[in-house]
C-alpha positions as CSV (number, residue, x, y, z in Angstrom):
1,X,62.5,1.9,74.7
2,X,62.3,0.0,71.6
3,X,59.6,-2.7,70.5
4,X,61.5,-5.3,71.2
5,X,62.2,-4.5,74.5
6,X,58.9,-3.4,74.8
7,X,57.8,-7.1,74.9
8,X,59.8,-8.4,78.1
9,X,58.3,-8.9,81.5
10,X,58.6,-6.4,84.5
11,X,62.6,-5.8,84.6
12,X,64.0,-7.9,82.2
13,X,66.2,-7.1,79.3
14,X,67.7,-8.5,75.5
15,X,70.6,-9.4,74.4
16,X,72.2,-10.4,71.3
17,X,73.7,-13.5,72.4
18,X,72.4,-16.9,75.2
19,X,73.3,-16.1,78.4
20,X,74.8,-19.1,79.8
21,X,74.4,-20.0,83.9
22,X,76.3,-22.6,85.0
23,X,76.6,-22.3,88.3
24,X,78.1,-25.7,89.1
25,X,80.4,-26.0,85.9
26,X,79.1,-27.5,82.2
27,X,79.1,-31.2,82.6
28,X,79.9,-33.8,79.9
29,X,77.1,-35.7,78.7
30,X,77.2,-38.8,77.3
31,X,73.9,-39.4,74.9
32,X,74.2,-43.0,74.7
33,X,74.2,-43.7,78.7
34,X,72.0,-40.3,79.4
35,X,68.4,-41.2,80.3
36,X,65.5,-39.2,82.2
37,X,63.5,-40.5,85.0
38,X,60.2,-39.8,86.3
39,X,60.0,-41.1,90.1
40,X,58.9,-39.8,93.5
41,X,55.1,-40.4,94.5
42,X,54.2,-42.5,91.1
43,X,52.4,-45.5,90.8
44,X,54.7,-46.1,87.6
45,X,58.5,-45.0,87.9
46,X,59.1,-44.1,83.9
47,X,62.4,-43.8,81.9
48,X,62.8,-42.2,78.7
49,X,65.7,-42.1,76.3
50,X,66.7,-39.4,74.2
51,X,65.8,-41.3,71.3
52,X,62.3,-42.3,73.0
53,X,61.5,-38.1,73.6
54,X,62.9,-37.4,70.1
55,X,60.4,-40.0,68.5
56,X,57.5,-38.5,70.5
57,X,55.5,-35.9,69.2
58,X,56.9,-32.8,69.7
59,X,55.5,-29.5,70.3
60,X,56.2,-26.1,69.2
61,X,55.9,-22.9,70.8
62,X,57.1,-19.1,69.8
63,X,55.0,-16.4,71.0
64,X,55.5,-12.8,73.0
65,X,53.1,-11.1,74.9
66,X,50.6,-9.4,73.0
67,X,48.1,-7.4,74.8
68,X,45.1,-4.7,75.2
69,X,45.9,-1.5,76.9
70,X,43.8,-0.1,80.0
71,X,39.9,0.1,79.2
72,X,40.2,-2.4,75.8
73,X,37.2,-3.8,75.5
74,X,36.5,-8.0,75.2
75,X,33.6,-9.6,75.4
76,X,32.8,-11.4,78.1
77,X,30.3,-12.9,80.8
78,X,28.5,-12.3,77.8
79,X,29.0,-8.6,78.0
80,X,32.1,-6.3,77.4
81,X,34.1,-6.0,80.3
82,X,37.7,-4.0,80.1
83,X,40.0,-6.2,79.7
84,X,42.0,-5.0,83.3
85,X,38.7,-5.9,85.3
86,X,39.1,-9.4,84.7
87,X,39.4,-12.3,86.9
88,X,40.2,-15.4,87.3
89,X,37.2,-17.8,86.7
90,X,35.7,-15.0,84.3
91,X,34.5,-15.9,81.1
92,X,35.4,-14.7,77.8
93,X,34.1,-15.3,73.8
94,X,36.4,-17.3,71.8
95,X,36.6,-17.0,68.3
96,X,34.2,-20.2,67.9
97,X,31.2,-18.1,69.2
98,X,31.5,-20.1,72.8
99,X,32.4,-18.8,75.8
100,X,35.8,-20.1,77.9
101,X,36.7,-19.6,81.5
102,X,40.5,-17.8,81.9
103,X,43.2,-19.0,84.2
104,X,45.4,-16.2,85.0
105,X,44.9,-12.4,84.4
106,X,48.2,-10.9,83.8
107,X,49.9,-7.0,83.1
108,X,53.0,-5.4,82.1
109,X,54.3,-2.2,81.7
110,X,54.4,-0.8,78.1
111,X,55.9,2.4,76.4
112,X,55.4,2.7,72.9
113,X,53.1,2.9,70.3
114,X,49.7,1.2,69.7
115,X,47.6,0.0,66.8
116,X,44.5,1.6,65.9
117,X,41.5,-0.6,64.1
118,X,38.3,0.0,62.9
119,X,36.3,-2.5,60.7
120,X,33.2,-2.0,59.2
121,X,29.9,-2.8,61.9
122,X,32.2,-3.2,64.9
123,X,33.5,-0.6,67.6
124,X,36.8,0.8,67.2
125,X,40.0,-1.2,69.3
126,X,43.7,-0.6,70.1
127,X,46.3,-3.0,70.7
128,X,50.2,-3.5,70.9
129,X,51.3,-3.4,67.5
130,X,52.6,-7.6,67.8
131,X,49.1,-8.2,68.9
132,X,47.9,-11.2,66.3
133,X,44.4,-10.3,64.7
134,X,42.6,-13.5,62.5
135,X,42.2,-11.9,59.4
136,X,41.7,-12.4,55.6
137,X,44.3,-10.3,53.2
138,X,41.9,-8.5,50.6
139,X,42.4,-9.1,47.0
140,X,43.5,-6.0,45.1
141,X,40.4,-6.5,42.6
142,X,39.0,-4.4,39.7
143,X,38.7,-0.8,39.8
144,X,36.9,0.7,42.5
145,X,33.9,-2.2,42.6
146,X,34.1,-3.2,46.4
147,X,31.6,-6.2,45.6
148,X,34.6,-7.5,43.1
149,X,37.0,-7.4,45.8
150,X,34.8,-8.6,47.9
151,X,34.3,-12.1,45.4
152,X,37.6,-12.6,44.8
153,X,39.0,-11.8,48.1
154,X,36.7,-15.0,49.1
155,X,37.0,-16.8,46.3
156,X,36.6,-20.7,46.5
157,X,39.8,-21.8,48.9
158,X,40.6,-19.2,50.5
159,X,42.0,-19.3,53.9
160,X,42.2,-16.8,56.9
161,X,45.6,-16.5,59.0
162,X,47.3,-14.7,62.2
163,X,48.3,-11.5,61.2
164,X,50.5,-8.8,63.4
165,X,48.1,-6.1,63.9
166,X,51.1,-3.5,62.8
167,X,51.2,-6.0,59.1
168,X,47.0,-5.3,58.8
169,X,46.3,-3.0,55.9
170,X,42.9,-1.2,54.7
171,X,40.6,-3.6,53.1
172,X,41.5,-6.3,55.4
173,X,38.8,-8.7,56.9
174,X,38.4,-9.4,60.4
175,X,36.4,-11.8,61.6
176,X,33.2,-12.1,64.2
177,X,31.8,-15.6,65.0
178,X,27.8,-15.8,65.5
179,X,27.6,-16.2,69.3
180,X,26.7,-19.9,69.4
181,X,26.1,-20.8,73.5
182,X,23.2,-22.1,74.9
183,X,22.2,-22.4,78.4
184,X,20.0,-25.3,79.4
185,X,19.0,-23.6,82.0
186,X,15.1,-23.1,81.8
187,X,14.3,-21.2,85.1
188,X,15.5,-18.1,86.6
189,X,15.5,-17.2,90.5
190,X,14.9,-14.2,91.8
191,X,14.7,-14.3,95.6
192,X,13.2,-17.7,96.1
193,X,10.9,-16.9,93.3
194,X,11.6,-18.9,90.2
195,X,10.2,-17.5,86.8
196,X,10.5,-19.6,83.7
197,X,12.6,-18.6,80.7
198,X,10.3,-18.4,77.8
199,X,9.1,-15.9,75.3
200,X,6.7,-14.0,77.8
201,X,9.4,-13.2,80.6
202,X,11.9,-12.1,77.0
203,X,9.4,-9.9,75.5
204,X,8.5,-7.6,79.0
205,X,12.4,-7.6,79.6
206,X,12.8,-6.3,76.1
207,X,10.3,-3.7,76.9
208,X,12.1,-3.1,80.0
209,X,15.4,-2.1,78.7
210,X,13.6,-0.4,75.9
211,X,11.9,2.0,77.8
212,X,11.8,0.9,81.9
213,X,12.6,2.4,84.1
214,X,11.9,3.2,88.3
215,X,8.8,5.9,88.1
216,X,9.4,7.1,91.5
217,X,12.0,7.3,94.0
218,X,10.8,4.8,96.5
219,X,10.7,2.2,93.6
220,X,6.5,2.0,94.1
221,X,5.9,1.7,90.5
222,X,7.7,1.3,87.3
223,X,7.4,3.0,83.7
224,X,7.6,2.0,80.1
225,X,8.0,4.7,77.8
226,X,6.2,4.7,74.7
227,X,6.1,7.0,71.4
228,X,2.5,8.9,71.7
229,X,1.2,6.9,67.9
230,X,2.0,3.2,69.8
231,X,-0.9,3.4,71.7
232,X,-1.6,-0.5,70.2
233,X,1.7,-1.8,71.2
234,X,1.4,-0.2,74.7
235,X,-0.7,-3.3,75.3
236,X,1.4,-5.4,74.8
237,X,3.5,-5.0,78.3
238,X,0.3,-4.6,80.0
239,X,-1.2,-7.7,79.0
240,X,2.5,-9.0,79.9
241,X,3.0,-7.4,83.4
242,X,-0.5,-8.6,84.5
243,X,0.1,-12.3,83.2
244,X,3.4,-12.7,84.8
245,X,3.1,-10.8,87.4
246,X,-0.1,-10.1,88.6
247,X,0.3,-6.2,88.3
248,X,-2.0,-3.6,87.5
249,X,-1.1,-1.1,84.6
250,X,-2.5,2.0,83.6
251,X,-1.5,4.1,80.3
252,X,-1.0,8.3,80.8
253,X,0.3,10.8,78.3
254,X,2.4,14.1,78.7
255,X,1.0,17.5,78.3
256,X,1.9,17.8,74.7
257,X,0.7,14.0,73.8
258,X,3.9,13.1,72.5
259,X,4.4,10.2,75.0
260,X,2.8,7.2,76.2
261,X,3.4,5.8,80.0
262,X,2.2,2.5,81.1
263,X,2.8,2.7,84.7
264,X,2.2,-0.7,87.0
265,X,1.6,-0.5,90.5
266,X,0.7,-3.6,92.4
267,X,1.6,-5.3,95.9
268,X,4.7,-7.0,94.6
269,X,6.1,-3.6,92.7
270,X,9.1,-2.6,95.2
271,X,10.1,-6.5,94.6
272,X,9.7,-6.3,90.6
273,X,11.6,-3.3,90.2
274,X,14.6,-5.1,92.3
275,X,14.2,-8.1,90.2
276,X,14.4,-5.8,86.7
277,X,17.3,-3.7,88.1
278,X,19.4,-6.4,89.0
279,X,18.8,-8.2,85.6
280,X,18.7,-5.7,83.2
281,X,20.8,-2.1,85.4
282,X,20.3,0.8,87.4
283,X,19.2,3.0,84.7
284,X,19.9,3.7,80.8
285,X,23.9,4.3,81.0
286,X,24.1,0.7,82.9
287,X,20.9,-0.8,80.5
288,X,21.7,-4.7,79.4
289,X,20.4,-8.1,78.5
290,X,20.3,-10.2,81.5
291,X,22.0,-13.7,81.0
292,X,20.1,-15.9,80.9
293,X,18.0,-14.1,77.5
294,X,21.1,-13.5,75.8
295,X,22.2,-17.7,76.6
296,X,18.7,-18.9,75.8
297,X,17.0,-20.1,73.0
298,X,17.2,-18.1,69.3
299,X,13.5,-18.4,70.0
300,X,13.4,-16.6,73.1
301,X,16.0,-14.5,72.5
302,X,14.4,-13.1,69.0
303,X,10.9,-12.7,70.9
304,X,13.1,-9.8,73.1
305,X,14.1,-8.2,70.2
306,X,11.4,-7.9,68.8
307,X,10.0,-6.0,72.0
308,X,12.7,-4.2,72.7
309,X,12.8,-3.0,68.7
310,X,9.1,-1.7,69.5
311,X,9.8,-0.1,72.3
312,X,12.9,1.5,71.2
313,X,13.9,0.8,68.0
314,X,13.5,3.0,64.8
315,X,12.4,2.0,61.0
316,X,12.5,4.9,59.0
317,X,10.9,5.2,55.7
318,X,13.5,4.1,52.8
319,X,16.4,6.7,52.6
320,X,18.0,8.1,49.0
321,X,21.9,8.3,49.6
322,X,24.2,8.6,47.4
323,X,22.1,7.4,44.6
324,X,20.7,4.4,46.1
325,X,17.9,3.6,48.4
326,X,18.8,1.9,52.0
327,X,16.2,0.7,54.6
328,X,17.2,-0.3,58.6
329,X,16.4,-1.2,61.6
330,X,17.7,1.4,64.8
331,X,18.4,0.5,68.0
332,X,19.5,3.1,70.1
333,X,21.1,3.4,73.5
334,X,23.2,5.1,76.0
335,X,24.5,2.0,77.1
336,X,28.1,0.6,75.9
337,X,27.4,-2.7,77.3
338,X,24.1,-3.0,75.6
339,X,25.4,-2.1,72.0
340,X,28.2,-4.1,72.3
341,X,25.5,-7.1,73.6
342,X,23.1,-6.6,70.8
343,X,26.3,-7.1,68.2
344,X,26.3,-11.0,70.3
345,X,22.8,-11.6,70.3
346,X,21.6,-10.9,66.9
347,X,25.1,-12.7,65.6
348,X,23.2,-15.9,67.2
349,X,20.5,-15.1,65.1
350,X,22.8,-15.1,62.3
351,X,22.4,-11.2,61.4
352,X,25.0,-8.8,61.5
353,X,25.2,-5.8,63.4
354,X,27.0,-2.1,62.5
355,X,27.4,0.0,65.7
356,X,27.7,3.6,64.7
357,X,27.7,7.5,66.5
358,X,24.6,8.2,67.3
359,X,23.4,10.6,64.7
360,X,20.9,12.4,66.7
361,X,20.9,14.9,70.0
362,X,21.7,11.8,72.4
363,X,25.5,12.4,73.8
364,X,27.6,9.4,73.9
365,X,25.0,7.5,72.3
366,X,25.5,4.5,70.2
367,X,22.9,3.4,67.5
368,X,23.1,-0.4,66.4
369,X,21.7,-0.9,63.1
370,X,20.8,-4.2,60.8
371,X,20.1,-3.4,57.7
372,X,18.0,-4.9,54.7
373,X,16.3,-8.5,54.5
374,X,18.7,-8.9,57.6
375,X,16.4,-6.8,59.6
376,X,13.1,-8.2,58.7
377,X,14.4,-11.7,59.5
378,X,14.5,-10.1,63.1
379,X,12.0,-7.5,63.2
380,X,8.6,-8.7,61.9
381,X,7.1,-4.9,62.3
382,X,9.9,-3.3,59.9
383,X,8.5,-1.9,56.8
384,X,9.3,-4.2,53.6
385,X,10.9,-1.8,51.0
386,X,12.0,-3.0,47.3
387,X,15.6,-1.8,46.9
388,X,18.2,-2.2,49.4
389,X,21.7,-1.7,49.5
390,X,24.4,-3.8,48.9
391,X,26.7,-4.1,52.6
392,X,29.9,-4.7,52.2
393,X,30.6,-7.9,54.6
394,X,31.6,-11.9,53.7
395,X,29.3,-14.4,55.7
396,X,30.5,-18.3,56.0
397,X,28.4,-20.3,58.4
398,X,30.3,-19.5,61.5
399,X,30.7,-16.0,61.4
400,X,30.9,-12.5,59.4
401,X,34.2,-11.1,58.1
402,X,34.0,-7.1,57.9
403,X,36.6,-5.1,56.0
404,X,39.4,-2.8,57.8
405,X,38.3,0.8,57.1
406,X,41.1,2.6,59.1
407,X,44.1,2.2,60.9
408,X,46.1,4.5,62.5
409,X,48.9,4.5,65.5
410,X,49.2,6.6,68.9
411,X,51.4,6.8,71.5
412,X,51.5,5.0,74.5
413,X,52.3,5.2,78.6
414,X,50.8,2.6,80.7
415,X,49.8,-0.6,81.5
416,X,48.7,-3.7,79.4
417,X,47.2,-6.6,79.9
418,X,46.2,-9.9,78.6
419,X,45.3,-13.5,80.0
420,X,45.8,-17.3,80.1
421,X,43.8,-19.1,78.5
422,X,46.3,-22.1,76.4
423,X,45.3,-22.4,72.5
424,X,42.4,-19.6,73.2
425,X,41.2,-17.1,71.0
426,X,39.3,-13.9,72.2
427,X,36.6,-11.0,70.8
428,X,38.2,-7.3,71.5
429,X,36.1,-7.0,69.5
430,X,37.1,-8.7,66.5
431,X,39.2,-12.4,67.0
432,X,42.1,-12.1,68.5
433,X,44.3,-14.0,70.1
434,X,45.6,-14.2,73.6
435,X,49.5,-15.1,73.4
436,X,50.9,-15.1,77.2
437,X,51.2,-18.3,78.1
438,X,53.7,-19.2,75.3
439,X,56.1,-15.8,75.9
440,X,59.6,-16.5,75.0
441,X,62.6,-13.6,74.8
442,X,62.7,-12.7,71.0
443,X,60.8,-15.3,69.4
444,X,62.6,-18.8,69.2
445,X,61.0,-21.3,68.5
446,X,61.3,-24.0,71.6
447,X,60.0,-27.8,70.0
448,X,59.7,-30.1,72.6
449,X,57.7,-33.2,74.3
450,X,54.6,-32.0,76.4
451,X,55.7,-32.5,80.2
452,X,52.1,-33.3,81.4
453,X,51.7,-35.9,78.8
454,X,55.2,-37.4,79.6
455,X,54.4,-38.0,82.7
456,X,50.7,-38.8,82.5
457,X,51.5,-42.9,82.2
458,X,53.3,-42.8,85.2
459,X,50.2,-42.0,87.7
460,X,51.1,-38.8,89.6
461,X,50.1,-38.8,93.2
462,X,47.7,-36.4,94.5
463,X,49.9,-36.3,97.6
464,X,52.9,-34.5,95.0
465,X,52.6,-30.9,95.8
466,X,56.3,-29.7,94.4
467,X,58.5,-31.2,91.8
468,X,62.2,-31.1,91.4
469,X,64.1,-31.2,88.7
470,X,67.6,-32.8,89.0
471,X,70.5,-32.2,86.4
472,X,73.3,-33.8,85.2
473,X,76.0,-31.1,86.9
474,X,74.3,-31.5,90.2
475,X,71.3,-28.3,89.9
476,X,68.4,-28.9,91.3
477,X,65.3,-26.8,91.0
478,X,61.3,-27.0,92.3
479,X,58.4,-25.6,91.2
480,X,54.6,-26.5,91.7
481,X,52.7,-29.3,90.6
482,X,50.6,-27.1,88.9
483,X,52.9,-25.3,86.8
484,X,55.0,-28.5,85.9
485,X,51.9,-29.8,84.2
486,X,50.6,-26.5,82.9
487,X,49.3,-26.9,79.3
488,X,52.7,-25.0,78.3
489,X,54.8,-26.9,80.5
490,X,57.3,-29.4,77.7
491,X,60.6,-31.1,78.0
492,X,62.9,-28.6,75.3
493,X,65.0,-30.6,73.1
494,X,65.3,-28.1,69.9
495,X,65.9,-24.3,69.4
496,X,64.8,-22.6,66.2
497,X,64.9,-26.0,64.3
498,X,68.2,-27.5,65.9
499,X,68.8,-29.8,69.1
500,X,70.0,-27.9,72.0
501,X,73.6,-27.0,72.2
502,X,75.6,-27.9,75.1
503,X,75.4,-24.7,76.3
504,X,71.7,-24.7,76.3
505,X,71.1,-27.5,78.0
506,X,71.3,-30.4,75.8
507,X,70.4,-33.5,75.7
508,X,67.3,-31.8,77.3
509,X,65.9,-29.0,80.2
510,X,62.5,-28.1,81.1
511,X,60.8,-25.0,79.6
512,X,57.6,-23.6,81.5
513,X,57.0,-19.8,79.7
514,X,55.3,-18.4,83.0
515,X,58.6,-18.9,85.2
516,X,62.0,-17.2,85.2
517,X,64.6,-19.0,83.3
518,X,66.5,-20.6,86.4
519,X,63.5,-22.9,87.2
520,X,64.2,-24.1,83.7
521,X,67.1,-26.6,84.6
522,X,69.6,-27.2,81.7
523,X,71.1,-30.7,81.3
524,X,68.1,-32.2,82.6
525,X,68.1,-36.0,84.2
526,X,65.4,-36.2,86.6
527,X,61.9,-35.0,87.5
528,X,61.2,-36.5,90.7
529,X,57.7,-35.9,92.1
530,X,57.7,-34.4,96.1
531,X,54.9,-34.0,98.7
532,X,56.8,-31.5,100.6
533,X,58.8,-28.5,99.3
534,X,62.4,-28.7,99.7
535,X,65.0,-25.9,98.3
536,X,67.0,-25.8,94.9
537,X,70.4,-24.5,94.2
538,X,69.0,-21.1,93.7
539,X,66.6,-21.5,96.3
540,X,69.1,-21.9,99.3
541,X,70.6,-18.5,98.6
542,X,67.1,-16.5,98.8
543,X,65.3,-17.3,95.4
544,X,61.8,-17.7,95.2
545,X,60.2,-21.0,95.7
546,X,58.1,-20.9,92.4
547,X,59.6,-17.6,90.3
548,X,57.0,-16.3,88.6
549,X,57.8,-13.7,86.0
550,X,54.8,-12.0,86.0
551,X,54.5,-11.3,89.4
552,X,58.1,-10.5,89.7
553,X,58.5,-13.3,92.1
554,X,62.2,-13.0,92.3
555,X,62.9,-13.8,95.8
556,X,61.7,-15.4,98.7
557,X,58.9,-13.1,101.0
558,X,58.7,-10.4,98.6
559,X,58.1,-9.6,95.2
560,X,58.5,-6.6,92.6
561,X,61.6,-5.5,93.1
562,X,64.5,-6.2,90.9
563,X,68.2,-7.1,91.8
564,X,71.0,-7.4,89.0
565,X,72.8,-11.0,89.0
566,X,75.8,-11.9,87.2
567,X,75.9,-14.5,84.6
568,X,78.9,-17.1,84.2
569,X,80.0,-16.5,80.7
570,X,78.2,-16.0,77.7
571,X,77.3,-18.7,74.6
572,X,76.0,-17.8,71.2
């Protein structure tokens, strides 16, 4: 299959030239008597000219379906989530740090190759190769000096753009917003029992996913593992855990005094472990930042870093490589959706985060690291060391733009997905953007006037359920409310630059990119507003009352399936 074809919904195809159905013959239209009404259950029955919708503003759309394969990551919720496993209602990062709430989840079938990305700091992510990354063209610059590059790829003026992910090339910048929600939410429930969001509640969770965990089977007591030398900072959750919760702690070692244990054991314990489980996971492979932390105040959120960077982290001494010295902060975890959270959190901080393999005996580990005066802004108990390196990253005030360090393409059989979310951009796990909901066969460009704002001043009833659209030559087509005045939804009067032909449905048709192309009456006259669903033309023989494409809602009763029809002539 080629990439072209590769881009269609579930059983369509291409072709070279417009495929023109005029089931009831192409009438003649005469522009200077032609007008289109808006009528039915209005408060305001509205008529337009075709020199009123040209001298509106117009709208443009031209985009295909670009999409993540099966297990690509986005962040969401705030936390990864694979981009198949959303729903409806779910909420996703845009690329101004915020988090939106998605319409429509949708998938395809795809058979062909993917594009491979890796940027400096952030995870590696695949993607069709028309998939549009935000992204900053890297100057050629002087030599092998990165840091020159670097300052004239950003020089004063410069300006990012859409790029196909198959047009990226090495040395490239991505972007990453800093994470800029903030819940004003300043309690949490647990079970009736509400516990206020502040730095105390932060710091013991940060010990929690640190080191917590369940210290016996019948969740009777829970443990906070400790290094044997933090015998200092093991008071710190003790005098924590009594404070908030009135428990009782006491600190063991193992046999060869290499770690510390504070245990807690008191009447409320069974309910406390519950309460840390749900919040924070099970155990270290499902380890996270609850919510509400991650949402809260930078104040709160820093004071459970700086736990969970005592009771997990890593600050070695200052490390000689390759002729400099380097100093850093470690996080480590077994947890994917914990790395990927701690990229968020400490971008809300305004520090950037590199995720790397974990270079030590843990399997399927992931170590995030912050390096330099970055660290210490973070991590008041880091060691201060005089030489740093220099890290090779652009920071503007909303975000951080890493370099492209390798691309490479694979193969690929399966399913791919994306969403609907109009204008929306999203982190997987660099900004992308979600293009569904302005697909269009091949790429024209479709300019037109924004149906829901056409009809806005006429006062839609909430009593209109359906709309039908009514044509010059007699055609007649419904569809939903809610898809008439879907954010996509416009009255089409120009093609690639030009007005409509004849054969395309001049003076004007309705466009709406979610639904097959017969709800999209040509030679449009008439959108007349219906409480109660009545059929089309296409409708009385069998076709489905709203037509869907991505649900392959081809016929009444049933979806899926895919019958052959045959068009009436063809137009270029």
């Amino acid at each position: 299959m080629t990439e072209a074809a590769s881009e269609l919904p579930p059983g369509q195809v291409h072709g070279k030239r417009w495929v023109l159905y005029a089931a009831l013959g192409v009438p003649k239209v005469d522009l200077e008597r032609w007008t289109l009404r808006v009528d039915g259950l209005v408060e305001r029955p509205l008529e337009f000219s075709y020199q009123d919708l040209t001298n509106s503003q117009l709208t443009r759309y031209s985009r295909s379906f670009h999409c993540l394969p099966e297990g690509g990551l986005v962040f969401g919720n705030p936390e990864p989530i694979e981009i198949q496993k959303l729903q409806p209602g779910s909420f996703v990062i845009g690329g101004d740090g915020r988090k939106h709430r998605i319409r429509e989840v949708i998938k395809k079938r795809y058979y062909g190759g993917l594009v491979g990305v890796k940027a400096s700091y952030l995870p590696p992510t695949l993607m069709t190769p028309d998939h549009p990354v935000l992204a900053v063209s890297a100057h050629p610059g002087y030599g092998r000096s990165r840091s020159k590059r670097r300052q004239r790829t950003f020089r004063k003026g410069v300006r990012r753009s859409w790029v196909r992910a198959d047009k990226l090339e090495l040395g490239d910048y991505v972007f990453f917003p800093k994470y800029a929600h903030v819940s004003n939410a300043k309690t949490v429930t647990w079970k009736d029992s509400p516990f206020e969001i502040n730095q105390d509640l932060a710091s013991v969770i940060g010990w929690y996913v640190a080191g917590g965990s369940a210290a016996s089977s019948d969740g009777r007591c829970i443990s906070f593992t400790l290094r044997s030398g933090q015998t200092e900072q093991a008071q710190k959750p003790r005098l924590l855990l009594e404070k908030l919760f009135g428990a009782k702690t006491s600190v063991y070692t193992n046999r060869r005094a290499t770690v510390l244990n504070v245990v807690t054991t008191s009447s409320r314990v069974k309910q406390i472990v519950e309460m840390f489980k749900s919040w924070c996971g099970e155990d270290a492979l499902s380890k996270k930042i609850p919510q509400f932390v991650i949402d809260s105040d930078p104040r709160i959120l820093r004071a459970f870093l700086e736990s969970y960077f005592e009771g997990g982290g890593y600050s070695p001494a200052a490390i000689r490589t390759a002729g400099r010295y380097e100093d850093f902060a470690d996080l480590t975890t077994s947890s994917r959706t914990l790395a990927y959270q701690l990229i968020l959190a400490l971008s809300k901080l305004e520090v950037p985060a590199e995720v790397v393999n974990h270079p030590g005996s843990v399997r399927n580990g992931y170590s995030v690291r912050v390096r330099g005066a970055k660290a210490r802004q973070v991590f008041s108990a880091m060691p201060i060391f005089d030489k740093v390196n220099k890290f090779h990253y652009w920071e503007t005030g909303d975000g951080f733009y890493y370099p492209i360090r390798r691309i490479w393409r694979e193969g690929y059989r399966g399913e791919v997905f994306d969403f609907v979310a109009p204008g929306f951009t999203m982190l997987s796990p660099f900004v992308t953007r979600d293009c569904v909901t302005k697909w269009s066969i091949d790429n024209p460009e479709w300019e037109g006037v924004s149906l829901p704002s056409l009809v806005g001043p006429a006062g839609v009833s909430q009593d209109a359920k359906w709309v039908m659209f009514h044509c010059l030559d007699g055609y007649t087509a419904p569809i939903p409310v809610e898809d008439a005045l879907d954010a996509d939804s416009i009255v089409a009067l120009r093609i690639n630059g030009k007005p409509l032909s004849t054969e395309q449905g001049f003076p004007a048709r309705p466009f709406m990119p979610k639904l097959y192309g017969w709800k999209s009456a040509k030679w449009l006259n008439r959108i007349e507003f219906i409480r109660d669903y009545r059929d089309g033309y296409w409708e009385m023989y069998g076709y489905h009352e709203r037509g869907n494409v991505w649900e392959e809602e081809r016929f009444k009763g049933h979806s899926g399936k895919h019958s052959r029809r045959t068009s009436i002539g063809t137009a270029d």
